[in-house]
GUSENU-204828 format. One record per atom (N, C-alpha, C, O): residue number from 1; atom name; x, y, z. Coordinates in steps of 0.001 Angstrom, whole numbers, plus 524288, in hexadecimal, padded with zeros to 5 digits. Layout:
<nodes>
[node NUM,CA,[X,Y,Z]]
...
</nodes>
This chain:
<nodes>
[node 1,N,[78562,04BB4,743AB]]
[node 1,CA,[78564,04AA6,73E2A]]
[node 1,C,[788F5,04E76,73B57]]
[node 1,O,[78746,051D6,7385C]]
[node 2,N,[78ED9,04D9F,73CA0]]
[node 2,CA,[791A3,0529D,739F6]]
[node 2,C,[79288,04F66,73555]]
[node 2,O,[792C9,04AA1,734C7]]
[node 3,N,[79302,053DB,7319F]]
[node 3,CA,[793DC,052E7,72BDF]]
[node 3,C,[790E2,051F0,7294E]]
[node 3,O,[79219,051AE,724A9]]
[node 4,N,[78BE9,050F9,72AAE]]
[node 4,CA,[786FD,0510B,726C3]]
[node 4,C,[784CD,055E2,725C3]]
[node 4,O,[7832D,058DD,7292B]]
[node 5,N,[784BB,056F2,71FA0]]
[node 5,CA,[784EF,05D69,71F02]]
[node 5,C,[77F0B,05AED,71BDC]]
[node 5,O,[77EBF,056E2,71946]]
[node 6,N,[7790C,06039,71D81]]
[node 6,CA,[776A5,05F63,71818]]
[node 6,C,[77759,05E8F,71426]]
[node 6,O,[77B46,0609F,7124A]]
[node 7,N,[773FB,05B0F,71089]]
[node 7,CA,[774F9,05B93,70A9A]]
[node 7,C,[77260,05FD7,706C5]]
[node 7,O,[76F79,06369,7082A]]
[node 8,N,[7737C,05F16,70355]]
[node 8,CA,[77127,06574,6FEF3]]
[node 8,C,[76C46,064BA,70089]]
[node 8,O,[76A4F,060BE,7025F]]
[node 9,N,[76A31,06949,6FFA2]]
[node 9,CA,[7655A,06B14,70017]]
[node 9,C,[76338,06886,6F95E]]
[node 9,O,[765E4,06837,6F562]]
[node 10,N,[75DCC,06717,6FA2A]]
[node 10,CA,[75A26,066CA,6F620]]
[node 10,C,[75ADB,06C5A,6F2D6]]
[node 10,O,[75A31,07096,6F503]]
[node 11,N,[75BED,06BFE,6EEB6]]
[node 11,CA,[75AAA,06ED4,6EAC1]]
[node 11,C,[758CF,06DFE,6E5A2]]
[node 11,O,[75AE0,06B76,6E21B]]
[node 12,N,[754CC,07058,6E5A7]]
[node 12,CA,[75300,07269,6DFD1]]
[node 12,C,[7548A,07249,6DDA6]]
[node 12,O,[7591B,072B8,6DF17]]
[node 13,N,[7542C,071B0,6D801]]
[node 13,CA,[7575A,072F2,6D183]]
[node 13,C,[756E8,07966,6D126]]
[node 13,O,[752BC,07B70,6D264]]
[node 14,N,[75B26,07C7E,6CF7A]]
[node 14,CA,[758A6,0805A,6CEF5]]
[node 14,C,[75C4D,081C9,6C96F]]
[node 14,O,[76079,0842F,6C961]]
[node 15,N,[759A0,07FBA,6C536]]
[node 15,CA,[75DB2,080E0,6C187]]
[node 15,C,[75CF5,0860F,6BDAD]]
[node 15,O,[75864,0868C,6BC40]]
[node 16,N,[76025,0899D,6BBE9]]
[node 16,CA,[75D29,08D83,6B98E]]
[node 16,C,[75F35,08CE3,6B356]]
[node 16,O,[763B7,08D7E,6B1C7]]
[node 17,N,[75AB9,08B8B,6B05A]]
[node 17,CA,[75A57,08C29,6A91D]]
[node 17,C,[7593D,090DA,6A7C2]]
[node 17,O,[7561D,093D3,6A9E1]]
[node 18,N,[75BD3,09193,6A429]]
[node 18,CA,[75C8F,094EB,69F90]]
[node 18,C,[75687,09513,69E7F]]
[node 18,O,[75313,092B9,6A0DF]]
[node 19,N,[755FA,09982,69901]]
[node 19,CA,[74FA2,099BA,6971F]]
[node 19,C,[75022,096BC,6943A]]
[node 19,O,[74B84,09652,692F3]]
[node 20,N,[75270,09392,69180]]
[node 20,CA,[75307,08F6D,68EB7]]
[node 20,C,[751D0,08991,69052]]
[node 20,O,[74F4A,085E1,68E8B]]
[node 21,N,[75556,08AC9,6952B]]
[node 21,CA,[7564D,0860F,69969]]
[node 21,C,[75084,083E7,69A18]]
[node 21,O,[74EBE,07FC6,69862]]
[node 22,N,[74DA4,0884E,69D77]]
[node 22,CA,[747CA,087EE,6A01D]]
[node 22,C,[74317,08768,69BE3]]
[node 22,O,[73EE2,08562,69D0A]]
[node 23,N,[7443A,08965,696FF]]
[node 23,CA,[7419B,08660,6930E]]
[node 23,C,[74363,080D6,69194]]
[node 23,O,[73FDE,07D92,691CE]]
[node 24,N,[7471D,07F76,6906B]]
[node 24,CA,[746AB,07ABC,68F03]]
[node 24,C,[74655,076C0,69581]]
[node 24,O,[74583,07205,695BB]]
[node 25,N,[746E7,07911,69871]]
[node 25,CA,[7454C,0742C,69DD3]]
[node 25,C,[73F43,07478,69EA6]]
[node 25,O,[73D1B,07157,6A199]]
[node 26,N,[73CE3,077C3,69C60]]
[node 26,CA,[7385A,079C9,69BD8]]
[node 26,C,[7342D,07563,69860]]
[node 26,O,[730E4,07215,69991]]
[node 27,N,[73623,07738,6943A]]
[node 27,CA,[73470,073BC,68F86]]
[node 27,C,[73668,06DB3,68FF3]]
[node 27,O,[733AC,06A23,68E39]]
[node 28,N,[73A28,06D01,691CA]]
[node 28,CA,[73B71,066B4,69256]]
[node 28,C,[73A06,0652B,69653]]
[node 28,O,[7396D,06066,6962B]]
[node 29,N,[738C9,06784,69B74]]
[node 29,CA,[7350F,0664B,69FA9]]
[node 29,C,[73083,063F4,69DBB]]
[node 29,O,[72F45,05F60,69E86]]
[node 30,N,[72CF2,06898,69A0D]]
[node 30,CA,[72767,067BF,69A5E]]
[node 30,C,[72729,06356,696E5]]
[node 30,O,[72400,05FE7,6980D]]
[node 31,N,[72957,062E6,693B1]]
[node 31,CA,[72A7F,05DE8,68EC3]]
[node 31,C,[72AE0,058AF,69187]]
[node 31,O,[72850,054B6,690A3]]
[node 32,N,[72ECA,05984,69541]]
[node 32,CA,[72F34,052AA,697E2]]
[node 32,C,[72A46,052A9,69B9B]]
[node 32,O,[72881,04E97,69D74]]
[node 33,N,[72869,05712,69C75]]
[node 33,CA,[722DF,056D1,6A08C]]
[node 33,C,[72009,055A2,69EB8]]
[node 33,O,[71DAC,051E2,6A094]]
[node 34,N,[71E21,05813,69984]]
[node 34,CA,[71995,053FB,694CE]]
[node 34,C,[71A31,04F05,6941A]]
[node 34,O,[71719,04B98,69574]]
[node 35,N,[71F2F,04E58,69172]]
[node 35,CA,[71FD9,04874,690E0]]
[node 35,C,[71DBE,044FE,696F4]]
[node 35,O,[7199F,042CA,69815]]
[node 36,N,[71FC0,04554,69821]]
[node 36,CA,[71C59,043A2,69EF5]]
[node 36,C,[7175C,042F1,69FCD]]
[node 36,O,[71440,03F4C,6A038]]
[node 37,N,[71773,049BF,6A004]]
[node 37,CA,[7101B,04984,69F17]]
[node 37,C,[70C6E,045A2,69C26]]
[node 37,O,[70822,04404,69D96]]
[node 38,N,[7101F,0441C,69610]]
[node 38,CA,[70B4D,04123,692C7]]
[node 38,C,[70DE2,03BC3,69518]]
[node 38,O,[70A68,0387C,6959A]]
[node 39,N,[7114C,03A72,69628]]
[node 39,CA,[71197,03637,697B5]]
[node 39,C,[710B5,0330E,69D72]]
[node 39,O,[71080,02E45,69DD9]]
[node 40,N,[71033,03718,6A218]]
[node 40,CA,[70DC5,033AC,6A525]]
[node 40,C,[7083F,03736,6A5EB]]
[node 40,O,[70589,03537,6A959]]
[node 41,N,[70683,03AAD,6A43D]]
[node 41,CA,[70169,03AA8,6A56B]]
[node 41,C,[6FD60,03CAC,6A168]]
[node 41,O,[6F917,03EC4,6A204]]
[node 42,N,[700B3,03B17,69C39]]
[node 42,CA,[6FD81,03A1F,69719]]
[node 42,C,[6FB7C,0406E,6946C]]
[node 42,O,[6F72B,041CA,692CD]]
[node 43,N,[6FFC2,042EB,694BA]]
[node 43,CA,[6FE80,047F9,693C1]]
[node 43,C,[6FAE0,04BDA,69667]]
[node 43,O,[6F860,04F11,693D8]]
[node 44,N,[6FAAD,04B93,69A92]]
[node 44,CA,[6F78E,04E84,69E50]]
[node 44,C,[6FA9C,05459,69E3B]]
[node 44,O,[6FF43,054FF,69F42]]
[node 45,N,[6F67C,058CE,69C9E]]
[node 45,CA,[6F82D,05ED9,69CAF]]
[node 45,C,[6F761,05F3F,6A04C]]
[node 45,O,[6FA91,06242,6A246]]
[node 46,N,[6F459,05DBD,6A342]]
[node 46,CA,[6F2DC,060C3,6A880]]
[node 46,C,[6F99B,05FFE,6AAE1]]
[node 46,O,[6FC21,06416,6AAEC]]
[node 47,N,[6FBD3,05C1B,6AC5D]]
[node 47,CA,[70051,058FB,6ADCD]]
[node 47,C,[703C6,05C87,6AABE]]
[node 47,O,[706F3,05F0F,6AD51]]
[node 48,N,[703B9,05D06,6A6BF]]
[node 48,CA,[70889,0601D,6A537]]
[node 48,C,[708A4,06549,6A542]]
[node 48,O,[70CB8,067AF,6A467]]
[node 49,N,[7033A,06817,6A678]]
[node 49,CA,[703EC,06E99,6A6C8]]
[node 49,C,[70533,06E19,6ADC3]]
[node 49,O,[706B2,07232,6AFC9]]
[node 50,N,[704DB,06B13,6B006]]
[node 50,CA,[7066E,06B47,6B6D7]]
[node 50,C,[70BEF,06B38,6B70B]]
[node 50,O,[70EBB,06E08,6B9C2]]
[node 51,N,[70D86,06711,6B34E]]
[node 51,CA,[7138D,0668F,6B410]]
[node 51,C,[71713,06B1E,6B109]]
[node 51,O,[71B87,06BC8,6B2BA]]
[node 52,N,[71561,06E34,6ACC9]]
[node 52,CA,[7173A,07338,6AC59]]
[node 52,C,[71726,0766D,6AE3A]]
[node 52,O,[71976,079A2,6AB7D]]
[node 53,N,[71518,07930,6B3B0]]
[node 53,CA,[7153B,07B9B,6B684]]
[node 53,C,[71B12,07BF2,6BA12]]
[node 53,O,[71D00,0803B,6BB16]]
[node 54,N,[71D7E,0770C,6BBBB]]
[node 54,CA,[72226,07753,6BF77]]
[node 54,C,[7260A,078A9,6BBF9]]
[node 54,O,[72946,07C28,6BCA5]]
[node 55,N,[7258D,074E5,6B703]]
[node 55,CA,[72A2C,075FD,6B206]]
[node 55,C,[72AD6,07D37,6B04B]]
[node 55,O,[72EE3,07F9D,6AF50]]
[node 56,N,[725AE,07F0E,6B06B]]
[node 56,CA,[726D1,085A9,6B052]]
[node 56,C,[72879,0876A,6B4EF]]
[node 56,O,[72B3A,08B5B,6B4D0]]
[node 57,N,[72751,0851F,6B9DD]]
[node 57,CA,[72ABA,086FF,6BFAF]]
[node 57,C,[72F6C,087AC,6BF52]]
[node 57,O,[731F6,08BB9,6BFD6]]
[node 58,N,[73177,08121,6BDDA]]
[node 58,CA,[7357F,0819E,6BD98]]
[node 58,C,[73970,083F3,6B993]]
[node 58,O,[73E29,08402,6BA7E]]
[node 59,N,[7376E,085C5,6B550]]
[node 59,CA,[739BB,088D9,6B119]]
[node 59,C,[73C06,08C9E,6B2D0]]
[node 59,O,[740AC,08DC0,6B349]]
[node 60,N,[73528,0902F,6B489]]
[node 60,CA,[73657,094EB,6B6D2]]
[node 60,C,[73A23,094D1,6BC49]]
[node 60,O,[73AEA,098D7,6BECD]]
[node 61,N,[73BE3,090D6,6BD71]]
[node 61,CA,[73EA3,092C3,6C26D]]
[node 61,C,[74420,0904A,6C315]]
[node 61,O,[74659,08F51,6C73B]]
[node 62,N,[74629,08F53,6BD4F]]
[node 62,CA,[749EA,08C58,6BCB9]]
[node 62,C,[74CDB,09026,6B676]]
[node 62,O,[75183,090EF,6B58A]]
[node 63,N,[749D8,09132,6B465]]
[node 63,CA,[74BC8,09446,6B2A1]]
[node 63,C,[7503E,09A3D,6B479]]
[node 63,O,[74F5E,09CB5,6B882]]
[node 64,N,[75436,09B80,6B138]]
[node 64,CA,[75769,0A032,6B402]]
[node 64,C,[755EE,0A5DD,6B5D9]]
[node 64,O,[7518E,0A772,6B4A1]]
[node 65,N,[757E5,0A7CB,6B78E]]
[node 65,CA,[75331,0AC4E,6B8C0]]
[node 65,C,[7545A,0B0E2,6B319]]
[node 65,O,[7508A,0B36E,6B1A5]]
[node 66,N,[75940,0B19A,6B06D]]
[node 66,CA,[758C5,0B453,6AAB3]]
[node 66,C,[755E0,0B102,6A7F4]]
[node 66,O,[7543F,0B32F,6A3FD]]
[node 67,N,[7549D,0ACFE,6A84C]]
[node 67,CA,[75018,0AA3D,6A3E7]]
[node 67,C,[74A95,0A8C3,6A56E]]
[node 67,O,[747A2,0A663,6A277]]
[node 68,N,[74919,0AA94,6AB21]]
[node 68,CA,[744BC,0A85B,6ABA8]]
[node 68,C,[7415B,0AAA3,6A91B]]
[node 68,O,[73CFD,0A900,6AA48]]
[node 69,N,[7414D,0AE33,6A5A0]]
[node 69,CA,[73AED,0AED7,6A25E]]
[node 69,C,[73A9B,0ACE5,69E1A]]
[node 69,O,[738CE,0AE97,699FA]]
[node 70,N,[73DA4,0A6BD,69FDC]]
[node 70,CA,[73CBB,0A418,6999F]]
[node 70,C,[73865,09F7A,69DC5]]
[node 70,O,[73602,09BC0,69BE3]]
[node 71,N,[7385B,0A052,6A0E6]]
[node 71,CA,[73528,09A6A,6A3BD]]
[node 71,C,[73066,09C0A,6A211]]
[node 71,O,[72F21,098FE,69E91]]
[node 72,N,[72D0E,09F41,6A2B4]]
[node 72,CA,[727CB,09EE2,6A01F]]
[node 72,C,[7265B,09F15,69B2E]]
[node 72,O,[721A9,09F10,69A21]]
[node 73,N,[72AF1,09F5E,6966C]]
[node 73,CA,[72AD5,09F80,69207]]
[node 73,C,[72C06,09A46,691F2]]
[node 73,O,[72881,09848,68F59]]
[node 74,N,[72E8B,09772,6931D]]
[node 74,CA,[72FC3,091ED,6918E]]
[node 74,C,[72A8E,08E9B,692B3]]
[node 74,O,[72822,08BFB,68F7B]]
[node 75,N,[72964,08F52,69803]]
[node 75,CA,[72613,08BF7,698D9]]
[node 75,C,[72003,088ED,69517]]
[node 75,O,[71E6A,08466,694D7]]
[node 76,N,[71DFE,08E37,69297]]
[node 76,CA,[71978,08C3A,69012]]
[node 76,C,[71B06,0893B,68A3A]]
[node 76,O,[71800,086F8,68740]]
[node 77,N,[722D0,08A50,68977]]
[node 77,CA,[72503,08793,684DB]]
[node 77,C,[7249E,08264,686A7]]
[node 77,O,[7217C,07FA2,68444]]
[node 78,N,[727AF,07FE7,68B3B]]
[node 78,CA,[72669,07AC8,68C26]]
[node 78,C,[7212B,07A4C,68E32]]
[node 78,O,[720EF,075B6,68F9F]]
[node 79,N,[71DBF,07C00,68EF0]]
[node 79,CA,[71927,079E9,69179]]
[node 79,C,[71632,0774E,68BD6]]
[node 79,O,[71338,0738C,68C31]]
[node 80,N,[7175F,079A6,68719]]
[node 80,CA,[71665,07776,680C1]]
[node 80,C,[71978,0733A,67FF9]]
[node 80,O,[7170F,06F64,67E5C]]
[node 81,N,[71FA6,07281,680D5]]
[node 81,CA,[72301,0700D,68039]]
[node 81,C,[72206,069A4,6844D]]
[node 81,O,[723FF,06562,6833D]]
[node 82,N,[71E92,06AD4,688C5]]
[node 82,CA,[71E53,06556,68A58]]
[node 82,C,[719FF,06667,68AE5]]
[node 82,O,[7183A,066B7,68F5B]]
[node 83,N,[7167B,0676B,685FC]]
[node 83,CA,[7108F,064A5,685EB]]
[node 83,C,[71257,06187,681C4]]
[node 83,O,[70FC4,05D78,6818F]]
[node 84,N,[7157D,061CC,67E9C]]
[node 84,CA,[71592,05F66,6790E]]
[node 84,C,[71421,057C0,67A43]]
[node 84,O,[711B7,0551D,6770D]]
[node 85,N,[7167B,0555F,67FED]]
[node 85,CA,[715AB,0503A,680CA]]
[node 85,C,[710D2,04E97,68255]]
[node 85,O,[70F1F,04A1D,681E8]]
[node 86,N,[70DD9,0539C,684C5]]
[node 86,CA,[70A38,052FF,68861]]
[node 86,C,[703F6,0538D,684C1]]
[node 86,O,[70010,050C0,68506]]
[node 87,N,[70524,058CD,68124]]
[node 87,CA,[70036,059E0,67DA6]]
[node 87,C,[6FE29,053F1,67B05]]
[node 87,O,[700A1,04FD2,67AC2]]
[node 88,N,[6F860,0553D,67919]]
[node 88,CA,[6F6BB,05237,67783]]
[node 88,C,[6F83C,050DA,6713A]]
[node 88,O,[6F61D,0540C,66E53]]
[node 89,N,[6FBC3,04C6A,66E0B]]
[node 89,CA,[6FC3B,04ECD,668AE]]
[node 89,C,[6F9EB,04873,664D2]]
[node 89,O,[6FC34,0443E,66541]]
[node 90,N,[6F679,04914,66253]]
[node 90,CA,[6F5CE,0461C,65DC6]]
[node 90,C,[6F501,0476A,658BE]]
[node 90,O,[6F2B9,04AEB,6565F]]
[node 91,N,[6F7F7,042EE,6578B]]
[node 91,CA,[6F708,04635,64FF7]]
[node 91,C,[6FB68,048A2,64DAE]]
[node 91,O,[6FB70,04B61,649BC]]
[node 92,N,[6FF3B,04756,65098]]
[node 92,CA,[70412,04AD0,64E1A]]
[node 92,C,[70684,04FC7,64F60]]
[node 92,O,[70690,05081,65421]]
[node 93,N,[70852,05302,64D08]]
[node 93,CA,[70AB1,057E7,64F09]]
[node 93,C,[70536,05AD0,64EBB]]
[node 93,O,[703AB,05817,65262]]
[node 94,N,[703D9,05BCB,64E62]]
[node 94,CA,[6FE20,05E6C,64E22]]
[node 94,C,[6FBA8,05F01,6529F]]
[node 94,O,[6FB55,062C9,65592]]
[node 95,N,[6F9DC,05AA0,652D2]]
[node 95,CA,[6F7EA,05759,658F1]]
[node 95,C,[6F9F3,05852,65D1E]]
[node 95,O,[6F77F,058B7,6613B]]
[node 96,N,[6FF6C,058EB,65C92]]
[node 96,CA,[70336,059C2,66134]]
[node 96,C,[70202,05FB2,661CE]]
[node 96,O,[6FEB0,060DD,66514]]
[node 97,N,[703C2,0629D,65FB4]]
[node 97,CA,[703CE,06937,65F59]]
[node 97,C,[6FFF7,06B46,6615C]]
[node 97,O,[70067,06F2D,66422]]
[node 98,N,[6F847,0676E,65F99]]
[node 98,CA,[6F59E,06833,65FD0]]
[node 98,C,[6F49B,06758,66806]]
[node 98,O,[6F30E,06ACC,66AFD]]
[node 99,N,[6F5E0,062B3,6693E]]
[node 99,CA,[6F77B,0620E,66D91]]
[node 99,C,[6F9D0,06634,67140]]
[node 99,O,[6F799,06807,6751B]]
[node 100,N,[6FDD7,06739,66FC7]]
[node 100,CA,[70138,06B32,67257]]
[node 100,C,[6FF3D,0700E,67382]]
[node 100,O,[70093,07271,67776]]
[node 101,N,[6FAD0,0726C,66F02]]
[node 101,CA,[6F772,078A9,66E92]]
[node 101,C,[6F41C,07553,674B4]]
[node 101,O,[6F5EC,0763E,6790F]]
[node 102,N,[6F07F,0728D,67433]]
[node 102,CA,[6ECEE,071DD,675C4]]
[node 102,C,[6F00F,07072,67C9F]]
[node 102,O,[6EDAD,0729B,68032]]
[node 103,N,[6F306,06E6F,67DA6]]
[node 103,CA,[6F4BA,06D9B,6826D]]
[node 103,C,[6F85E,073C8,68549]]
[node 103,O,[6F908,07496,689FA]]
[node 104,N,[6F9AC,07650,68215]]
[node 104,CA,[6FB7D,07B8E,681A6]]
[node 104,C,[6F516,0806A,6846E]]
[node 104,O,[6F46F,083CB,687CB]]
[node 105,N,[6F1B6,07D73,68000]]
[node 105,CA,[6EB7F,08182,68174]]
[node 105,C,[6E9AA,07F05,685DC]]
[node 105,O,[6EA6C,08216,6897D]]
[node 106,N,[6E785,07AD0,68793]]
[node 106,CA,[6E711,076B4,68C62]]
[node 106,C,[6E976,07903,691A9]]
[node 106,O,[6E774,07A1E,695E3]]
[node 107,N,[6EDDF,07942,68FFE]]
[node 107,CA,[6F2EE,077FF,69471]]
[node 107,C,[6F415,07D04,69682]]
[node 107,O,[6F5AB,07D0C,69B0C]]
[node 108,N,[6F3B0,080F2,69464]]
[node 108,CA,[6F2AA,08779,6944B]]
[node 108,C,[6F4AA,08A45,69A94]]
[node 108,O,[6F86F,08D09,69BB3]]
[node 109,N,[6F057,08826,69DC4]]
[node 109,CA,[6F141,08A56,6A35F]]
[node 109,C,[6F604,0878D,6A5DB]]
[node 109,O,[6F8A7,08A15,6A8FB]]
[node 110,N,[6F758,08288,6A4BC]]
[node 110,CA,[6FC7B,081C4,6A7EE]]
[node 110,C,[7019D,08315,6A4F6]]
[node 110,O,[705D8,08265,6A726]]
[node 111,N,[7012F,085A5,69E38]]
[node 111,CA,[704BB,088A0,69CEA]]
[node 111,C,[7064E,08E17,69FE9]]
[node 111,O,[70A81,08F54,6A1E7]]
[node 112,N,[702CF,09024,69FA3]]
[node 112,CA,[7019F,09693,6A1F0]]
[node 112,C,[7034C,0951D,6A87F]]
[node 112,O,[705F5,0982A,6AB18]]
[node 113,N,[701C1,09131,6AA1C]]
[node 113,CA,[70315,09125,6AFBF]]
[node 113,C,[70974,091B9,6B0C7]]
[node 113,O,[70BFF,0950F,6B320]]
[node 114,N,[70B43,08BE8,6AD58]]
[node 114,CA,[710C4,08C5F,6AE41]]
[node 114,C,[71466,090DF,6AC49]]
[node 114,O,[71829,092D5,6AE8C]]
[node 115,N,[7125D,09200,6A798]]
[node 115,CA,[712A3,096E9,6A62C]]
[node 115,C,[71570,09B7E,6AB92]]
[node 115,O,[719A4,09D9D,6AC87]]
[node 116,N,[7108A,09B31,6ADB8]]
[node 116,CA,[710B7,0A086,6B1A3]]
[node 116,C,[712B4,09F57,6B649]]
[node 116,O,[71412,0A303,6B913]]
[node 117,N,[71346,09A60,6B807]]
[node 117,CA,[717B9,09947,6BB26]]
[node 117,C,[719ED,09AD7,6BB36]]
[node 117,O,[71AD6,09DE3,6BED1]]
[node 118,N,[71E09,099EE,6B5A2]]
[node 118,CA,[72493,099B0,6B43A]]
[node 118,C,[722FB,0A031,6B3BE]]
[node 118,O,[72606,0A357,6B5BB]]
[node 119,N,[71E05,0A22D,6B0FD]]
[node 119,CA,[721E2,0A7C1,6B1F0]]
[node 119,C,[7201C,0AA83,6B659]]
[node 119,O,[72166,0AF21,6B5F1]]
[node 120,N,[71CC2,0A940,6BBF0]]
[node 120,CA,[71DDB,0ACA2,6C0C6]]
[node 120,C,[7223C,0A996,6C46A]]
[node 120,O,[72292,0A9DE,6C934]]
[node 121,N,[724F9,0A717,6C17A]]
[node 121,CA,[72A3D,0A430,6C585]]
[node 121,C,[72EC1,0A827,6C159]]
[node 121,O,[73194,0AAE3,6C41D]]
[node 122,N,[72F85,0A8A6,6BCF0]]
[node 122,CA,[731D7,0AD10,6BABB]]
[node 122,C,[73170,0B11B,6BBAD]]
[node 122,O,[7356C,0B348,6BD43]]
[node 123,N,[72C91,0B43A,6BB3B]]
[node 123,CA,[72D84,0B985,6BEF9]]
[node 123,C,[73072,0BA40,6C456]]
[node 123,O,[7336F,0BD95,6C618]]
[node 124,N,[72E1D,0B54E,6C64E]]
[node 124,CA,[72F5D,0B669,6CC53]]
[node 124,C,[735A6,0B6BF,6CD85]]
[node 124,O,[737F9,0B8BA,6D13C]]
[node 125,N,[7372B,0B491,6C9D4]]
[node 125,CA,[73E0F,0B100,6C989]]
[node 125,C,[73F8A,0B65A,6C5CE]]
[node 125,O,[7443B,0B75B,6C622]]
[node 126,N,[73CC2,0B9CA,6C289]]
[node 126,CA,[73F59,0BDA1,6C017]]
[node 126,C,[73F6C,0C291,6C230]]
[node 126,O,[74342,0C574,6C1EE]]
[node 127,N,[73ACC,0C3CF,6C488]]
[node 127,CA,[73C04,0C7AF,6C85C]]
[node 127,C,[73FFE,0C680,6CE65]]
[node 127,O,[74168,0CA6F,6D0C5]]
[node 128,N,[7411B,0C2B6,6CFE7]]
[node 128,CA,[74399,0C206,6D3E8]]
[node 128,C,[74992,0C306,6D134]]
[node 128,O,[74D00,0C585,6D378]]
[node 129,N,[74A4C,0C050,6CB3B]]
[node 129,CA,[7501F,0C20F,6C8E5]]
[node 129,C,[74FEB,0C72C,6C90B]]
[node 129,O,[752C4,0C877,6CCB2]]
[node 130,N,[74E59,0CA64,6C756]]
[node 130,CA,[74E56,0CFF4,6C5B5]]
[node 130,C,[74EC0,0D215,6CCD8]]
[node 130,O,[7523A,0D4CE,6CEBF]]
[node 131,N,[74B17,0D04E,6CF01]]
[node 131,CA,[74E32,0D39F,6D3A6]]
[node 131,C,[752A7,0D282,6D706]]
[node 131,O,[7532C,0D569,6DAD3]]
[node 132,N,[755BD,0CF1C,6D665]]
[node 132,CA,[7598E,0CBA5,6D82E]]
[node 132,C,[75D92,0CF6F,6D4DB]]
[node 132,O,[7612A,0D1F7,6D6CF]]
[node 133,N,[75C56,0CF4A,6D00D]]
[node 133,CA,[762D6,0D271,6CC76]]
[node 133,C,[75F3F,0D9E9,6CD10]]
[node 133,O,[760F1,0DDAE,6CA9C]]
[node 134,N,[75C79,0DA16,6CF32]]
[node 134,CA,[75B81,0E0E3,6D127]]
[node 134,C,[75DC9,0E1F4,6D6C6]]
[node 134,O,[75F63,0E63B,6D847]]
[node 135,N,[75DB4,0DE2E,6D926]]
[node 135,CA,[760CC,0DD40,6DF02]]
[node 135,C,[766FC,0DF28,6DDB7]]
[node 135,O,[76995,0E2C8,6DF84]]
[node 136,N,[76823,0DB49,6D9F9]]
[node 136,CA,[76FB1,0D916,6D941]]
[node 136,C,[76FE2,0DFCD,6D6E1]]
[node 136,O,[771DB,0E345,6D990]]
[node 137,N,[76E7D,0E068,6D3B8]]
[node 137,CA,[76EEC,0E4FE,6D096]]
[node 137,C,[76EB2,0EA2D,6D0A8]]
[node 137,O,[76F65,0ECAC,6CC9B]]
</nodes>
C-alpha cells in the first residue's frame, strides 16, 4: 500500500478568547442554552444549571492565559444573562425581574458550582503560566 499516508489526526477546537472574547461566548452560550431550555423542556432549572457547568469549562479553558481571571468573573454574569429565557416571568417587567431574583436564589448551588470550576481550572492554568515564564526567565 505505498502512498497511502495517514490522515490528520482528530483535533479539538482549541481556540483562545480574549477577557472580552470568553465573556461574551460566555453570555451568548448560556442565552442560546436558555432559550433551548424553555423551549424543549419548558424551562427546566434543574436542565439549565447542568448545562452551565461545561459552558464555565469551557470558558475557563479556552480563555488566554493573560486573561484567564476573567473566566470566573464572567461566568455568574451569563449564568443571569441566560436565565432571562428560562426564569419564570408574568406580569410584565416586574414579573420578569421578579423571576430572575428568585431563579438566581433557587439556582444558587449550580451557580457557585460552575463558579468554582472555572476558577480551580484557572488557578491550575495560572500557576502552570507563572511557572513556565519562571523557567524561560
Amino acid at each position: 500500500m505505498a502512498g497511502l499516508r495517514p490522515g490528520p489526526a482528530l483535533r479539538l477546537p482549541d481556540p483562545r478568547l480574549t477577557g472580552l472574547g470568553s465573556g461574551l461566548f460566555c453570555a451568548a452560550a448560556m442565552f442560546l442554552l436558555g432559550y433551548l431550555d424553555q423551549l424543549l423542556f419548558g424551562a427546566s432549572l434543574t436542565v439549565y444549571g447542568v448545562l452551565f457547568l461545561p459552558v464555565c469549562v469551557l470558558t475557563a479553558l479556552w480563555v488566554r492565559a493573560g486573561d484567564v481571571l476573567t473566566a470566573p468573573v464572567v461566568a455568574p454574569i451569563a449564568f443571569a444573562v441566560g436565565l432571562l429565557p428560562v426564569a419564570d416571568g408574568g406580569g410584565g417587567l416586574l414579573g420578569r425581574m421578579m423571576g430572575l431574583v428568585t431563579g438566581l436564589a433557587t439556582q444558587a448551588g449550580w451557580l457557585y458550582g460552575g463558579t468554582l470550576a472555572a476558577g480551580l481550572i484557572v488557578l491550575v492554568r495560572r500557576v502552570r503560566w507563572v511557572q513556565r515564564r519562571r523557567r524561560r526567565g
